[in-house]
N, C-alpha and C positions, 0 to 999 in steps of 0.2 A: 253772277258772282257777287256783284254789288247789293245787288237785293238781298241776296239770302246771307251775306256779312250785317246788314242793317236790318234784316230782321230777329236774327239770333241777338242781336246787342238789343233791339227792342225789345224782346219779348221774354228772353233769358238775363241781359247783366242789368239793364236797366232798375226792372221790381226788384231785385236781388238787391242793388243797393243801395235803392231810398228805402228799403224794408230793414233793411239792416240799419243803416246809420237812424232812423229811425229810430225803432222799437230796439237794438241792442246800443246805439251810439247814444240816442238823446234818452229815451227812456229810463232803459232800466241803467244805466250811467247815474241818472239825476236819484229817481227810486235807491240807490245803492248806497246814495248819500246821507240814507235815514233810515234805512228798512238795514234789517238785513238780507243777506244774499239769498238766501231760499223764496222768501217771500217777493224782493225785485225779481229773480228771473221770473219765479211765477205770475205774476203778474204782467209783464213784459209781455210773456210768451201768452197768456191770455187774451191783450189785445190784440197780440199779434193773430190769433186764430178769428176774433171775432171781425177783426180788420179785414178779413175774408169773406164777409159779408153771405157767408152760405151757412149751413148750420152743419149740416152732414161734412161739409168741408172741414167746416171750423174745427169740428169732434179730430178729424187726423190732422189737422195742420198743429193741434194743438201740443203733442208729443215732439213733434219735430220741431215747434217753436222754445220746449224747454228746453233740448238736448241743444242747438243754437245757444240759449242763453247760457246754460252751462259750459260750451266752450267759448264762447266771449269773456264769460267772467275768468274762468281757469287762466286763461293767455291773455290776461287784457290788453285785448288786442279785436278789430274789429275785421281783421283780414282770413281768418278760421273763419271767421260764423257769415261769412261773402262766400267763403269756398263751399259751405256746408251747405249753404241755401241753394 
């Protein structure tokens, strides 16, 4: 039961939320302070695909990283776009 509690936290909340506070916390937060909103999430969500380091990956991770950045921005709030990953 211990393993598989510490692996779920590994492998599911972990990346989830240095990916997030990341790419929607530090990122497109700072980007939002200059751009505007459409161009910071896109962009956010950008590297967040390419942060993927696959390319085939990158192509769908990329749709799910703007709808992400679009509800971080909507609720500024970084606890949605944790759920949503």
């Amino acid at each position: 039961v211990v393993f598989f509690v510490l692996t779920v936290l590994g492998v599911a909340l972990m990346p989830a939320l240095a990916e997030e506070f990341l790419f929607r916390g530090y990122v497109q937060s700072r980007l939002l302070r200059a751009w505007p909103a459409w161009a910071a999430v896109l962009t956010s969500a950008a590297l967040f695909a390419v942060a993927h380091m696959d390319p085939i990956q990158s192509l769908g991770v990329l749709p799910i990283g703007i709808r992400i950045g679009i509800v971080a921005f909507r609720t500024n709030s970084l606890l949605p776009a944790i759920g949503c990953h």
